[in-house]
N, C-alpha and C positions, 0 to 999 in steps of 0.2 A: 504494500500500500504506500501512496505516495506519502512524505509528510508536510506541514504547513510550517512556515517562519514566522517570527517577528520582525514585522516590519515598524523602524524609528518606535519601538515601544505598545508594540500592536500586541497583544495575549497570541502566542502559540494555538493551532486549532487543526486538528487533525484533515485531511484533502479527502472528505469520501464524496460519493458520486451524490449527486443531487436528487435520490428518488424522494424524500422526505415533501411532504405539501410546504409554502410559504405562503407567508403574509402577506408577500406583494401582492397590490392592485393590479401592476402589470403582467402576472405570471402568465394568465389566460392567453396573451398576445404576445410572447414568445417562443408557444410553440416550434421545442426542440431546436430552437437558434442555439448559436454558440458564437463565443468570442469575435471569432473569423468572421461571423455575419457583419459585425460591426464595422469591418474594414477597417481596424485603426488604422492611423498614420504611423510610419515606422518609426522608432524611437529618433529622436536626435540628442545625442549626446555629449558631454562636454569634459574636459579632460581637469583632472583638479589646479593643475597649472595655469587651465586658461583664466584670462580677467573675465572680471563682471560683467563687463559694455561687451564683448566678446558674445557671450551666452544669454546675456539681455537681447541684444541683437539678434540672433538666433532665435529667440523664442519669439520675439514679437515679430518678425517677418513670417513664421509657419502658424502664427496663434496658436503657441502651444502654452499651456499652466504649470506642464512640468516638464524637468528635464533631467535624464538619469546621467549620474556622474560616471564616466568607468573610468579603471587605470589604463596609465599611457604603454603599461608594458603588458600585461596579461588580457586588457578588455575587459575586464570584471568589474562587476556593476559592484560600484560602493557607495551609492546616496544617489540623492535627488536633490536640484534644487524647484524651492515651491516657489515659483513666480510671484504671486504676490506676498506671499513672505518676506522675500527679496526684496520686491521694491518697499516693506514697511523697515525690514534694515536698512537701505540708502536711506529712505525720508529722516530715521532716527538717528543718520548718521552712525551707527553700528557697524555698517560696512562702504566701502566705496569703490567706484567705477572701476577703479586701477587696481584694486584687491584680486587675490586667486577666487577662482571660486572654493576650494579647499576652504576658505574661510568661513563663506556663508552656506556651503551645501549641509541637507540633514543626511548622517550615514546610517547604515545597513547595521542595525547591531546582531552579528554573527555569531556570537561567542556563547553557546550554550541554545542555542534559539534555533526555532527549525519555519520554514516562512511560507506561507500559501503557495503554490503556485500555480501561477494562472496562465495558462496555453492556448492556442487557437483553438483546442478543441472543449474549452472551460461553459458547461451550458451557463447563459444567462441571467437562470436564476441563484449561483453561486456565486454568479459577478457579483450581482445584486445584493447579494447578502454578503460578501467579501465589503462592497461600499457602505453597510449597514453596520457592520460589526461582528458580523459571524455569528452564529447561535448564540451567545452570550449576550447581544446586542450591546459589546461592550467596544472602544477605540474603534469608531468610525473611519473609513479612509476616503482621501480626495481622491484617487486612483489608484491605479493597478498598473506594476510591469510586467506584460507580455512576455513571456517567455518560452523555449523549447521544454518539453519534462527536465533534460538535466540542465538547466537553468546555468545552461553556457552562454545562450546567446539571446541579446535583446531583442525582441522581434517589434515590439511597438509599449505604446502606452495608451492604455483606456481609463476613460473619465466617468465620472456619473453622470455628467451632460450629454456624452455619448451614447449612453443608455437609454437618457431618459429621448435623444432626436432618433433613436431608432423604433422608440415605441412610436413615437408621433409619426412615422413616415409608415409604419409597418401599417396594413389593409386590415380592419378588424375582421 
């Protein structure tokens, strides 16, 4: 069986398949989607070296919210920065333009913790409750990184806004 990680302080939670009923309003109108259906965008990534305006830049020409950190030698994802996060450290002056991002990204806490993983082939309604908090309805998350099962390579990242425009497009 696969297992789940902590993500930035998320509770650990076991990866079983989604037969169990949910809460969501939208479950009905997901029929048997998955991840893939969403088409995320592929990740764009930023190396801990690069500067701020660098990855600023970057995100706001793709509109993206998040952006996953990997190392410049191995490609291994080690945080995220949260876009507007980010810009509440510049306003606060906490961090600046010319900084790494190593400074302001959140990282991956590894060390004892085992992290969801979510794959193109992750049904919807796991998204869904991965963005909810997981059966516990407890640490909420702003998204999810895409990933293969052995969580080598970054495939994209998905949002709850993504979710929530694919129910609105999906044909009742």
């Amino acid at each position: 069986m696969a297992t789940t990680a902590q993500v930035d302080g998320v509770p650990p939670t076991e990866n079983t398949s989604s037969t169990s009923s949910t809460n969501s309003p939208w479950a009905h109108k997901y029929r048997g989607a998955t991840v893939e259906d969403l088409d995320p965008p592929p990740a764009l990534s930023s190396k801990p070296t690069d500067s701020i305006s660098t990855a600023l830049m970057n995100a706001y020409e793709r509109d993206y919210t998040h952006l996953t950190v990997v190392s410049e030698d191995t490609r291994a994802i080690l945080g995220y920065l949260n876009i507007p996060r980010l810009k509440t450290l510049l306003n606060d002056g906490k961090a600046h333009d010319s900084d790494f991002v190593e400074k302001a990204m959140q990282k991956f806490r590894r060390r004892g913790n085992v992290y969801k993983v979510i794959t193109m082939d992750t049904p919807l309604e796991e998204l869904e409750e991965f963005f909810d908090g997981g059966p516990d309805g407890k640490s909420k998350q702003d998204f999810a990184v895409v990933t293969d099962w052995s969580r080598r390579f970054v495939l994209g990242v998905a949002t709850k806004g993504d979710l929530e425009e694919f129910v609105k497009k999906r044909p009742a």
